[in-house]
CHARMM internal coordinates of N, CA and C (Angstrom, degrees):
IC EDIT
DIST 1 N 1 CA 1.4486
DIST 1 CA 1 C 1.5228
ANGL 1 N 1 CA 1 C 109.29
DIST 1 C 2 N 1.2926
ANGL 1 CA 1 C 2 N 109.09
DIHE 1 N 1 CA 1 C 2 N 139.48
DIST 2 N 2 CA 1.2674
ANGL 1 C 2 N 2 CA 124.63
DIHE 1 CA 1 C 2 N 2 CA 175.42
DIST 2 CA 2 C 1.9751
ANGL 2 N 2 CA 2 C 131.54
DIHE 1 C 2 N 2 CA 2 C -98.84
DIST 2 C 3 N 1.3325
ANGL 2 CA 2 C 3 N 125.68
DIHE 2 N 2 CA 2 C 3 N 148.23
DIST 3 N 3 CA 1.2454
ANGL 2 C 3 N 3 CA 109.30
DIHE 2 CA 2 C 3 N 3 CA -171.51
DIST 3 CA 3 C 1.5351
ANGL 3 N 3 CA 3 C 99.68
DIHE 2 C 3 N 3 CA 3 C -62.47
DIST 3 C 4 N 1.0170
ANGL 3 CA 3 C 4 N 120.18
DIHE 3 N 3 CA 3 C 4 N -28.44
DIST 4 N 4 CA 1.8774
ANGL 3 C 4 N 4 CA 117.08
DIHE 3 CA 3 C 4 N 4 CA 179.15
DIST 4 CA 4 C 1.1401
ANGL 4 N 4 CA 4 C 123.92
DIHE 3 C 4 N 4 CA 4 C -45.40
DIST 4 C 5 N 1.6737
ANGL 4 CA 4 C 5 N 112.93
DIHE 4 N 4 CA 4 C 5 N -18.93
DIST 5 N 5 CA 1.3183
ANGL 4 C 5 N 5 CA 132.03
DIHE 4 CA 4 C 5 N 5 CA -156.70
DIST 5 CA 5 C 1.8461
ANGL 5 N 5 CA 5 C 108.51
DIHE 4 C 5 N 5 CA 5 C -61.14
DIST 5 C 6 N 1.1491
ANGL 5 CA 5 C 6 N 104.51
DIHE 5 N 5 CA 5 C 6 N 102.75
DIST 6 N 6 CA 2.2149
ANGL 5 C 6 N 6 CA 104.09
DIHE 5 CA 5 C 6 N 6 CA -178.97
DIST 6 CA 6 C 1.3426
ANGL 6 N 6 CA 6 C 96.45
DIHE 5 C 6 N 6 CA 6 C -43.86
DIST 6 C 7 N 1.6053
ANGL 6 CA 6 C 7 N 95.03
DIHE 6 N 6 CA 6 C 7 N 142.76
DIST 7 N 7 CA 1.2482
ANGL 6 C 7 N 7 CA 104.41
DIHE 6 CA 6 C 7 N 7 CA 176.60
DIST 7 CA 7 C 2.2355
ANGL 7 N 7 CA 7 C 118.68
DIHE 6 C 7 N 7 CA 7 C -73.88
DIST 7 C 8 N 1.6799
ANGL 7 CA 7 C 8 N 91.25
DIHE 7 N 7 CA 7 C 8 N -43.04
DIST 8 N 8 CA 1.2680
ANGL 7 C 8 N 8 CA 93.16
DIHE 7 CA 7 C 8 N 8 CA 179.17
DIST 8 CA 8 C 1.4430
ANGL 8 N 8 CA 8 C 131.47
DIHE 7 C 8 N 8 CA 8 C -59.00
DIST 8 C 9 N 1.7923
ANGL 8 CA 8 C 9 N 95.24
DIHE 8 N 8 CA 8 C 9 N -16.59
DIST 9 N 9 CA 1.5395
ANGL 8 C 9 N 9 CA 96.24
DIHE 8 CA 8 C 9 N 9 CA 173.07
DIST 9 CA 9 C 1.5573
ANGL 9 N 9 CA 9 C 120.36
DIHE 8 C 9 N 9 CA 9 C -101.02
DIST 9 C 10 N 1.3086
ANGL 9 CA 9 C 10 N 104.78
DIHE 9 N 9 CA 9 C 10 N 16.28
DIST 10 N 10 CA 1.4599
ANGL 9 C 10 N 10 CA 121.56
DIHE 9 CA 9 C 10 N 10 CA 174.47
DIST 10 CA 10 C 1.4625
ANGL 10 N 10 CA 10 C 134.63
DIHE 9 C 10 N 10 CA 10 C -115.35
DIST 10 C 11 N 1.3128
ANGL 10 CA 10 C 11 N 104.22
DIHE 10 N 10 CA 10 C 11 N -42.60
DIST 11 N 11 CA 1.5207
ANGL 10 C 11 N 11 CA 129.81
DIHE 10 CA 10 C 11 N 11 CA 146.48
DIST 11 CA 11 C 1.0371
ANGL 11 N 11 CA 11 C 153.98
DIHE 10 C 11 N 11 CA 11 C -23.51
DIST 11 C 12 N 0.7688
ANGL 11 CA 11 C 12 N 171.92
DIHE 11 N 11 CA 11 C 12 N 85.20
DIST 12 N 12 CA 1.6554
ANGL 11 C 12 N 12 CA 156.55
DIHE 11 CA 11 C 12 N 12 CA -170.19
DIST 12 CA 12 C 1.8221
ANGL 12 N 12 CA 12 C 117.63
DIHE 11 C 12 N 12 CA 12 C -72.07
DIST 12 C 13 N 1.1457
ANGL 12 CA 12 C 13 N 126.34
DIHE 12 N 12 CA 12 C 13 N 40.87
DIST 13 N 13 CA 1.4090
ANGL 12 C 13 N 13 CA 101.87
DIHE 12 CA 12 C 13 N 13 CA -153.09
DIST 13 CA 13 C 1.6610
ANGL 13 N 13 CA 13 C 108.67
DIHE 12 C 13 N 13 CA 13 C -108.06
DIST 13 C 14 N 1.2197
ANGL 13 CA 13 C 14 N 106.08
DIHE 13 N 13 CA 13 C 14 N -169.04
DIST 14 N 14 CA 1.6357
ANGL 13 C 14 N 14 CA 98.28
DIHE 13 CA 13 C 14 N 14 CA 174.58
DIST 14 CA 14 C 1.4691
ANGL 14 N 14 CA 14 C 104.14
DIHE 13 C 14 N 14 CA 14 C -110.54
DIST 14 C 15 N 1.7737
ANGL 14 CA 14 C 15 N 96.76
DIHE 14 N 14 CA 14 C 15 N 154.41
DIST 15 N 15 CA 1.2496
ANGL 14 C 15 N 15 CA 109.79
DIHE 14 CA 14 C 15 N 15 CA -171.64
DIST 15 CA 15 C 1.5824
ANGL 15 N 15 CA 15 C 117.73
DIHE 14 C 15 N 15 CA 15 C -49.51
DIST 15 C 16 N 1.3329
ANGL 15 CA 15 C 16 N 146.71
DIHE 15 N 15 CA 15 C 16 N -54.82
DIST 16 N 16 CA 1.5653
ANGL 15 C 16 N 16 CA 116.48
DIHE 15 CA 15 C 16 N 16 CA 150.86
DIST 16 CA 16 C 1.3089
ANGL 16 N 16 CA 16 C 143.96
DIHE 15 C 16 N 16 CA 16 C -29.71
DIST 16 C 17 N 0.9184
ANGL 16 CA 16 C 17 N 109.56
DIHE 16 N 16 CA 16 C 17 N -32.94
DIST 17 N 17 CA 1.8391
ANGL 16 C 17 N 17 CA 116.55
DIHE 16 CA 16 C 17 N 17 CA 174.33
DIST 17 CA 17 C 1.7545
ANGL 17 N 17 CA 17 C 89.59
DIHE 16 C 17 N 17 CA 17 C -79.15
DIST 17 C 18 N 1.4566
ANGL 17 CA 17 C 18 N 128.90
DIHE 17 N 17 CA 17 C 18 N -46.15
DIST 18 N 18 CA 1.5418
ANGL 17 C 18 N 18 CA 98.93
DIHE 17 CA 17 C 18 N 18 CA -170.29
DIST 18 CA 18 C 1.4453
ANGL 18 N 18 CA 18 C 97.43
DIHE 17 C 18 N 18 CA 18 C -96.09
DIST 18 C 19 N 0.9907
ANGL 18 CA 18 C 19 N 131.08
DIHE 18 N 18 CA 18 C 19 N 47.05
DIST 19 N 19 CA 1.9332
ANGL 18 C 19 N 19 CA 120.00
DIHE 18 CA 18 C 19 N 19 CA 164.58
DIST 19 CA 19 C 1.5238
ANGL 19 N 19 CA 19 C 81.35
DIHE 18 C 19 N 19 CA 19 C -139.82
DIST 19 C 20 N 1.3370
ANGL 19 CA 19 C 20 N 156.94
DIHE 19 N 19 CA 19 C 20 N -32.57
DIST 20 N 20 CA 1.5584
ANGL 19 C 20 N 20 CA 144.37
DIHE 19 CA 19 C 20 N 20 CA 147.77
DIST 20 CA 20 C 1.8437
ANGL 20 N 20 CA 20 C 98.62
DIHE 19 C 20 N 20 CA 20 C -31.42
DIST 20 C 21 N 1.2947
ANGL 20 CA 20 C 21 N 120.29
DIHE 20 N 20 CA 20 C 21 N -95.01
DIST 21 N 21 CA 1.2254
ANGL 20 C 21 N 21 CA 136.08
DIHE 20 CA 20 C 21 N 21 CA -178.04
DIST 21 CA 21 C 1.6860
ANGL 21 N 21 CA 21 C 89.51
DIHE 20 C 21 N 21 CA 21 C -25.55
DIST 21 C 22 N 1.1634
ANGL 21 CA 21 C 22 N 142.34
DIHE 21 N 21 CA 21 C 22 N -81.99
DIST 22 N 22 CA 1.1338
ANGL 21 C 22 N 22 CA 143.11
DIHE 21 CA 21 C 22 N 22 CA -127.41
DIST 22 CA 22 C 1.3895
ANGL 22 N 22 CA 22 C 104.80
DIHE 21 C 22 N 22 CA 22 C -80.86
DIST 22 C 23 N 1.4328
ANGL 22 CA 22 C 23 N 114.50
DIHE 22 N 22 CA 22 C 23 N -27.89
DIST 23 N 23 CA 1.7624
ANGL 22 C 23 N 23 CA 125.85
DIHE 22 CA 22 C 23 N 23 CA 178.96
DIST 23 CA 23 C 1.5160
ANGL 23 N 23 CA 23 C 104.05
DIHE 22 C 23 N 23 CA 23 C -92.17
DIST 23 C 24 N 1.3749
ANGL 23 CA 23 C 24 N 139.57
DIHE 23 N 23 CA 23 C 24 N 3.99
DIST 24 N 24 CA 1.0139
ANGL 23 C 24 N 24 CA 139.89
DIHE 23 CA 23 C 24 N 24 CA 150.13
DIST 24 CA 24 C 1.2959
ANGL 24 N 24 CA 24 C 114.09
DIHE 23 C 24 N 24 CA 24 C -99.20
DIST 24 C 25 N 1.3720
ANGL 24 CA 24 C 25 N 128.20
DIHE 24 N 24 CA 24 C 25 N 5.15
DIST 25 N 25 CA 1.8535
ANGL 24 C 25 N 25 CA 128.73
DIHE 24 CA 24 C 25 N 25 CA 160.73
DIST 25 CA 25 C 1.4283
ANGL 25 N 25 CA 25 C 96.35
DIHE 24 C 25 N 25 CA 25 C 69.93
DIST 25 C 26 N 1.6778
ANGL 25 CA 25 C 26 N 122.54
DIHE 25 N 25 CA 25 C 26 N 34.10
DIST 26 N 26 CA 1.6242
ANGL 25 C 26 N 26 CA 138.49
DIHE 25 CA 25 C 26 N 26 CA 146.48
DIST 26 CA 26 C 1.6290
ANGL 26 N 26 CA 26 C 98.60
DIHE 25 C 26 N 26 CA 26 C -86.11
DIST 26 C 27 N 1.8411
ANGL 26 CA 26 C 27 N 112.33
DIHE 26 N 26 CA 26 C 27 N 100.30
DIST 27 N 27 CA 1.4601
ANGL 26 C 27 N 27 CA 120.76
DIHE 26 CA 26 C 27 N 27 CA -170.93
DIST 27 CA 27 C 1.3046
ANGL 27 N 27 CA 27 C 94.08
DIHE 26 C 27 N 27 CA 27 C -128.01
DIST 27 C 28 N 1.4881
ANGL 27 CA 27 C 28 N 138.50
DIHE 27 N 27 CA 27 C 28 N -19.32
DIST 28 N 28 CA 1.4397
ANGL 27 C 28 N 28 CA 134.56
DIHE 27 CA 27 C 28 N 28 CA -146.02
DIST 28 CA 28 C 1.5194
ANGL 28 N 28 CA 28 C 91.01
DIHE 27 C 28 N 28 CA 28 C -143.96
DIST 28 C 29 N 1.5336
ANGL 28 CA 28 C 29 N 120.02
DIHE 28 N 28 CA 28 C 29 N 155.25
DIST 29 N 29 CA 1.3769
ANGL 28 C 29 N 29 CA 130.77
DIHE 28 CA 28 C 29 N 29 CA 160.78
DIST 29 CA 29 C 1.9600
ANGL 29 N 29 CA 29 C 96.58
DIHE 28 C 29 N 29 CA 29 C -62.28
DIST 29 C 30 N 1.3968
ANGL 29 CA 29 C 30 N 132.06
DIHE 29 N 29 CA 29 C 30 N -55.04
DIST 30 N 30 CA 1.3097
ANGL 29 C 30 N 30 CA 130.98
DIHE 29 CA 29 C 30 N 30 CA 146.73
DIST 30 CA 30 C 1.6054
ANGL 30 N 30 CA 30 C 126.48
DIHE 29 C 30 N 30 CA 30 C 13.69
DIST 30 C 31 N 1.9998
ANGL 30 CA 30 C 31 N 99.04
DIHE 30 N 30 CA 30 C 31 N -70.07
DIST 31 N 31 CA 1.3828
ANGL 30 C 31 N 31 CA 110.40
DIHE 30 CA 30 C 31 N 31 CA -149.16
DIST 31 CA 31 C 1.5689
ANGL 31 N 31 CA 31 C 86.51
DIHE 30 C 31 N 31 CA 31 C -90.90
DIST 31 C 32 N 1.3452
ANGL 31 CA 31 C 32 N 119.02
DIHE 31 N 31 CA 31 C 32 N -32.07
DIST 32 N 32 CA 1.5500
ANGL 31 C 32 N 32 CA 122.39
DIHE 31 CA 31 C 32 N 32 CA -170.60
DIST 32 CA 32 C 1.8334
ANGL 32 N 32 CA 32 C 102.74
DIHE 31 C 32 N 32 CA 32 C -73.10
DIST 32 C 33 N 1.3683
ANGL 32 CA 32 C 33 N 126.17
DIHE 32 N 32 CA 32 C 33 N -24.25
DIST 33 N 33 CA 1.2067
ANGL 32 C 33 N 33 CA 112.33
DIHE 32 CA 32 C 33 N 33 CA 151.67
DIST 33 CA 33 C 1.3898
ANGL 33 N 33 CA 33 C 142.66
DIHE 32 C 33 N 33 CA 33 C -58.44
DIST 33 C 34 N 1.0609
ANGL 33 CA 33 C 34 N 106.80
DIHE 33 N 33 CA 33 C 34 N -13.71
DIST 34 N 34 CA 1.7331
ANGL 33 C 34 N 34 CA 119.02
DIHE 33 CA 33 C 34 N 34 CA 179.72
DIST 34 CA 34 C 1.7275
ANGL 34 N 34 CA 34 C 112.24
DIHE 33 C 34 N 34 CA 34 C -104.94
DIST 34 C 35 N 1.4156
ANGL 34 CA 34 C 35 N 102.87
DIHE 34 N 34 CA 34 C 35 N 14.94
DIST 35 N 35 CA 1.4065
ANGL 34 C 35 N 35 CA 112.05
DIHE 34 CA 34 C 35 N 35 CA 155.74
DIST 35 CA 35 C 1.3043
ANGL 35 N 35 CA 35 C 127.69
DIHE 34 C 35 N 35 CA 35 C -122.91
DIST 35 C 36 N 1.3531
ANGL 35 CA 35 C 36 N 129.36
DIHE 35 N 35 CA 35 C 36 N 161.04
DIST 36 N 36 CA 1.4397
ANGL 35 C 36 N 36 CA 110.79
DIHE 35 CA 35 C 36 N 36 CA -159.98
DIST 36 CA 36 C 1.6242
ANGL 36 N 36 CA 36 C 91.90
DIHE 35 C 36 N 36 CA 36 C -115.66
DIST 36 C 37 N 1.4269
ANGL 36 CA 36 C 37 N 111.78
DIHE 36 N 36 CA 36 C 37 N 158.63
DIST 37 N 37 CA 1.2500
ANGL 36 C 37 N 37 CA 118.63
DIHE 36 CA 36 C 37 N 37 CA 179.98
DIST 37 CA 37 C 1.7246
ANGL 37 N 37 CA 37 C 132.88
DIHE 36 C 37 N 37 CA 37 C -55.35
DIST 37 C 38 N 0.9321
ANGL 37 CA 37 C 38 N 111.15
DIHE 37 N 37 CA 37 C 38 N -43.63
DIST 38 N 38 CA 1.0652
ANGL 37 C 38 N 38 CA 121.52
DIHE 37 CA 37 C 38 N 38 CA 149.10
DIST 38 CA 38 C 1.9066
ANGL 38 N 38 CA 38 C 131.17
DIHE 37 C 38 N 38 CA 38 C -35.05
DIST 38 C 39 N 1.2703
ANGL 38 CA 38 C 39 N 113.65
DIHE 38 N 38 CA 38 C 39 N -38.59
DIST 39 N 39 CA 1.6759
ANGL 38 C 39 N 39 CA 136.53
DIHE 38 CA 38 C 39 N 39 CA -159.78
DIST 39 CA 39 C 1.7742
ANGL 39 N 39 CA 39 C 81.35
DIHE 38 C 39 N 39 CA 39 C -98.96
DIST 39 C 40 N 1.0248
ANGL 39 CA 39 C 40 N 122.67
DIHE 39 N 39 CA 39 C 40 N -49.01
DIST 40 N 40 CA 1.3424
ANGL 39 C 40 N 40 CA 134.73
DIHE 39 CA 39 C 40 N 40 CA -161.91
DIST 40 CA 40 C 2.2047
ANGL 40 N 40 CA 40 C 111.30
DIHE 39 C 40 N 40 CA 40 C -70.07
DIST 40 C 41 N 1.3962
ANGL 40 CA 40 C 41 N 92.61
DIHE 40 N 40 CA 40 C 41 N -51.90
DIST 41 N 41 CA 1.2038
ANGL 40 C 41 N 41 CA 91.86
DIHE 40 CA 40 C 41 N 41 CA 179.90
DIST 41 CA 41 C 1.7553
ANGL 41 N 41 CA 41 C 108.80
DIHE 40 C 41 N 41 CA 41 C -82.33
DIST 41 C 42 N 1.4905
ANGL 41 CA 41 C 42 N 123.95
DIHE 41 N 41 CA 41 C 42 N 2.83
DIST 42 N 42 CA 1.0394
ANGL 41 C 42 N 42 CA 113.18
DIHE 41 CA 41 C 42 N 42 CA -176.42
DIST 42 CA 42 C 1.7967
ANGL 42 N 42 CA 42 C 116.94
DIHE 41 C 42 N 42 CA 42 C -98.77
DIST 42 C 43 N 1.9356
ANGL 42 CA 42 C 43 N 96.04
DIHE 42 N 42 CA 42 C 43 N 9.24
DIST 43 N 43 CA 1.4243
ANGL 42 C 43 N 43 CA 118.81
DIHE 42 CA 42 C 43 N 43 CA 178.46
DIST 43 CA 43 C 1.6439
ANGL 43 N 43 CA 43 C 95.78
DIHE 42 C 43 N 43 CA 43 C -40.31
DIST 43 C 44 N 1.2160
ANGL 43 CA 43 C 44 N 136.93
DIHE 43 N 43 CA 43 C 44 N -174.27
DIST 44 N 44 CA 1.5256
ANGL 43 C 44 N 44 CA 154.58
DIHE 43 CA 43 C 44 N 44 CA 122.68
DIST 44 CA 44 C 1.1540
ANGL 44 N 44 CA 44 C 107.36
DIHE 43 C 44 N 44 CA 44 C -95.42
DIST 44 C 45 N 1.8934
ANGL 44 CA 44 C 45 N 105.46
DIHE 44 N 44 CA 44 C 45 N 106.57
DIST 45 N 45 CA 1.2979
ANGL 44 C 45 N 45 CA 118.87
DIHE 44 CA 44 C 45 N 45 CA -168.27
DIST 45 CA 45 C 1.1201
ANGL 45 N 45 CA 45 C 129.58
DIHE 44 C 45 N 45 CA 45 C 124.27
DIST 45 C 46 N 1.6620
ANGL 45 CA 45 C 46 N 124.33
DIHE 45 N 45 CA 45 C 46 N -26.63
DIST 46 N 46 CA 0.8274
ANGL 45 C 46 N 46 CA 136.93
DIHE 45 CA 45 C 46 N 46 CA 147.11
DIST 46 CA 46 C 1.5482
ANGL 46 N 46 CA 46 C 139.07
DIHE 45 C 46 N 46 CA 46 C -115.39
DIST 46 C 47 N 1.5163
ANGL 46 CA 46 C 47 N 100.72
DIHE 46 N 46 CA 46 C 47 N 144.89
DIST 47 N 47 CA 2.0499
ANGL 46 C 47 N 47 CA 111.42
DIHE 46 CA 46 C 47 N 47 CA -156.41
DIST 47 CA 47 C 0.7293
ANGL 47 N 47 CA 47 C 112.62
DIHE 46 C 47 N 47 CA 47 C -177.55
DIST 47 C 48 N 1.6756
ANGL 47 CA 47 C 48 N 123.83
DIHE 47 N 47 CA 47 C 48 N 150.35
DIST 48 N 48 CA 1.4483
ANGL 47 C 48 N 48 CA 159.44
DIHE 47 CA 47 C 48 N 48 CA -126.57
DIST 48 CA 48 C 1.5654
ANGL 48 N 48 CA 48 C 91.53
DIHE 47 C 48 N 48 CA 48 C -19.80
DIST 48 C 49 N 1.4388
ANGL 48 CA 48 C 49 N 107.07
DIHE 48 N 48 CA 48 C 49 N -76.64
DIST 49 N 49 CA 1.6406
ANGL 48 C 49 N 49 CA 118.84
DIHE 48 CA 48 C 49 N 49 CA 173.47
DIST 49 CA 49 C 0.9639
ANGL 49 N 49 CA 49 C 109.66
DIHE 48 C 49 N 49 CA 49 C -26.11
DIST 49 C 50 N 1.4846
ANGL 49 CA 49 C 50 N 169.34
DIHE 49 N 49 CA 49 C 50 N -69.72
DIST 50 N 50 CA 1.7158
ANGL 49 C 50 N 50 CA 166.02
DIHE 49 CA 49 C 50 N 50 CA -74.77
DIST 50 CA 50 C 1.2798
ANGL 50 N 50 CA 50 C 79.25
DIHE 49 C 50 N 50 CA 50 C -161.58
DIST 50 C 51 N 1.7126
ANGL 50 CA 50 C 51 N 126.82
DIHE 50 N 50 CA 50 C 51 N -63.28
DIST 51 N 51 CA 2.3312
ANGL 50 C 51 N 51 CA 94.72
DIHE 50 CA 50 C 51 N 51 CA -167.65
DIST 51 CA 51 C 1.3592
ANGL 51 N 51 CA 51 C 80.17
DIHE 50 C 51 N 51 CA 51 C -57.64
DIST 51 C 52 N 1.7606
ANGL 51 CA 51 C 52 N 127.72
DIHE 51 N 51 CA 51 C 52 N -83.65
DIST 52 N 52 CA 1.3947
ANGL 51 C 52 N 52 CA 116.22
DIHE 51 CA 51 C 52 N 52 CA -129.76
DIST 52 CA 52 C 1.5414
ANGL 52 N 52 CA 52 C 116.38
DIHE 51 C 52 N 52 CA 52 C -43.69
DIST 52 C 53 N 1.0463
ANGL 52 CA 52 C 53 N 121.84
DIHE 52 N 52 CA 52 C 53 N -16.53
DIST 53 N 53 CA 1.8418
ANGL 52 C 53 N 53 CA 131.17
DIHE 52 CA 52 C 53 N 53 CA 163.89
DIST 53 CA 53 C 1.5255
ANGL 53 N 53 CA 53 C 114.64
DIHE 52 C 53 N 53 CA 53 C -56.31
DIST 53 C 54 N 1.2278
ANGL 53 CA 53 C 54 N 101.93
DIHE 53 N 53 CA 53 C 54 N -43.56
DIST 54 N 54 CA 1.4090
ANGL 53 C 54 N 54 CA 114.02
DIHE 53 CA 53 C 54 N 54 CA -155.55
DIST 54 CA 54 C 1.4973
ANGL 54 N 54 CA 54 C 107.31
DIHE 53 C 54 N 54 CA 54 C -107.50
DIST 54 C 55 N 1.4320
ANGL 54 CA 54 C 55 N 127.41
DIHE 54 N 54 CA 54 C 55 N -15.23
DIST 55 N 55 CA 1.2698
ANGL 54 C 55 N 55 CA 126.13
DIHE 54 CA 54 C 55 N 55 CA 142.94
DIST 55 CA 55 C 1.6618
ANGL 55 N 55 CA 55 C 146.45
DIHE 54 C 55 N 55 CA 55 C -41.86
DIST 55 C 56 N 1.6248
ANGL 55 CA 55 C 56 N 95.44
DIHE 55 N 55 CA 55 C 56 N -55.23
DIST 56 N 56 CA 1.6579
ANGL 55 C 56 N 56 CA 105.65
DIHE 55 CA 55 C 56 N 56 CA 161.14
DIST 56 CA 56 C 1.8040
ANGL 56 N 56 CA 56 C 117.44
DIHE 55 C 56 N 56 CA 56 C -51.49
DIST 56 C 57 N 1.6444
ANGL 56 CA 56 C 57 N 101.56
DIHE 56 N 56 CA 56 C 57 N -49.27
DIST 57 N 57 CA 0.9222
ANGL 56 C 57 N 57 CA 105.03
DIHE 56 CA 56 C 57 N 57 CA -172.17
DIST 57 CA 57 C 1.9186
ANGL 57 N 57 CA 57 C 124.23
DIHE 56 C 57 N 57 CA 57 C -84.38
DIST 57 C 58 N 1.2221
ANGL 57 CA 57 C 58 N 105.89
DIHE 57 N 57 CA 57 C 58 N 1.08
DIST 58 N 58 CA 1.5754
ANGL 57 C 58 N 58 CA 115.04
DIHE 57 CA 57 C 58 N 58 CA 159.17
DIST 58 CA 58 C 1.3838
ANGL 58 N 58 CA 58 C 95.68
DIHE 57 C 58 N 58 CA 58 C -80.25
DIST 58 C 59 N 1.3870
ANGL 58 CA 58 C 59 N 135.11
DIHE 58 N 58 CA 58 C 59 N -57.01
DIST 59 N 59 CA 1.2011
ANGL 58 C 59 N 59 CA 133.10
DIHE 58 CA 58 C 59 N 59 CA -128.19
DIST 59 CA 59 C 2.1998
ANGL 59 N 59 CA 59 C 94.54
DIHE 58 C 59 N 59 CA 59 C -84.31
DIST 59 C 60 N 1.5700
ANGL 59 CA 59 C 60 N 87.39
DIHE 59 N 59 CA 59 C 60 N -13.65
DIST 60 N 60 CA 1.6101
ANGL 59 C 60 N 60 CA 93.99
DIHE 59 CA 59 C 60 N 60 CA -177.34
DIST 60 CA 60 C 1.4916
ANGL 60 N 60 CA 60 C 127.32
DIHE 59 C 60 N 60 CA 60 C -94.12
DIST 60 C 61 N 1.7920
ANGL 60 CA 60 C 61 N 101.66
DIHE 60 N 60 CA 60 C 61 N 11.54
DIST 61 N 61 CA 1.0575
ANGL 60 C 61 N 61 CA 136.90
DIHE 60 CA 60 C 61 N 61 CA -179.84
DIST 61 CA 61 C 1.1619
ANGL 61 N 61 CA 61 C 115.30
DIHE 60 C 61 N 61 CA 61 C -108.19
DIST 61 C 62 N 1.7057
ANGL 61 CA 61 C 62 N 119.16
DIHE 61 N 61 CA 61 C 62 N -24.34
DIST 62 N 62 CA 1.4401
ANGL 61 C 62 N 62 CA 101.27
DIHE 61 CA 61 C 62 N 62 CA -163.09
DIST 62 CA 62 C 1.9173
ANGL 62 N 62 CA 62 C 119.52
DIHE 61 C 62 N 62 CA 62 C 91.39
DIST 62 C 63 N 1.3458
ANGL 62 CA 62 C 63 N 90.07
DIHE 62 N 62 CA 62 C 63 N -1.01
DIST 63 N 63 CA 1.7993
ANGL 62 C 63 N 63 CA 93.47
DIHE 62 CA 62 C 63 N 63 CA 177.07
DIST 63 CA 63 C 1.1588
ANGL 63 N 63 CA 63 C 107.97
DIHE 62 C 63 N 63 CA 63 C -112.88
DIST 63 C 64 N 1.5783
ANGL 63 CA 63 C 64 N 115.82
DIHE 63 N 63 CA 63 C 64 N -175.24
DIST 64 N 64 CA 1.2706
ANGL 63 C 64 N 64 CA 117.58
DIHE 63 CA 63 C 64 N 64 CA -169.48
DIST 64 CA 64 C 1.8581
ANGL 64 N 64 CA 64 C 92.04
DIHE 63 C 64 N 64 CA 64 C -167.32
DIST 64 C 65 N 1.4284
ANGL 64 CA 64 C 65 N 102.54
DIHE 64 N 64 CA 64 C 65 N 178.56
DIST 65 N 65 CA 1.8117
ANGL 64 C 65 N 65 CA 98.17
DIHE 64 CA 64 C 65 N 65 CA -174.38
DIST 65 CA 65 C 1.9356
ANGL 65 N 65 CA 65 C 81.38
DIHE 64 C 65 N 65 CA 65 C -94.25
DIST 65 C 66 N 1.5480
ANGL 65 CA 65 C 66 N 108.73
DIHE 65 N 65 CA 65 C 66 N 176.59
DIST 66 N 66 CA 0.9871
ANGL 65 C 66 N 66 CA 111.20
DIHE 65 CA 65 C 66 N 66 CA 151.35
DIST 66 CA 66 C 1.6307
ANGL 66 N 66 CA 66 C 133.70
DIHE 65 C 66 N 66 CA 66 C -74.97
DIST 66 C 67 N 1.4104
ANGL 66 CA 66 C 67 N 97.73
DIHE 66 N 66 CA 66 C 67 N 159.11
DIST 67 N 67 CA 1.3268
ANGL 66 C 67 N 67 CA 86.97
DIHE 66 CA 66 C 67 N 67 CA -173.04
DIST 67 CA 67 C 1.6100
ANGL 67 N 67 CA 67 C 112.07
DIHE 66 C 67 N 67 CA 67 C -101.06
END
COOR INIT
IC SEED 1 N 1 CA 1 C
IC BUILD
């Protein structure tokens, strides 16, 4: 697996967290690295549930949020 890897086809999340992610042009495990965690959970749409999803699966990439 690659950081390129889409999130929606990797993910599990609910449909707000991926139309948040997706209206902020967060499309790639990639694009979600060049945001920092913080900026990310303050989407509308995405929370607690959607990082803790999306944590394992950065961390299974090799990514991380910015710091």
């Amino acid at each position: 697996m690659s950081a390129d890897d889409r999130i929606a086809e990797s993910v599990k999340l609910g449909k707000p967290a991926h139309r948040a992610l997706a209206q902020a042009g967060i499309v790639t495990f990639a694009d979600l690295a060049r945001w920092r965690r913080e900026d990310v959970a303050a989407l509308h749409g995405v929370g607690a549930k959607a990082l803790s999803a999306l944590a394992p699966a950065m961390a299974a990439r090799g990514v991380a949020f910015k710091p």
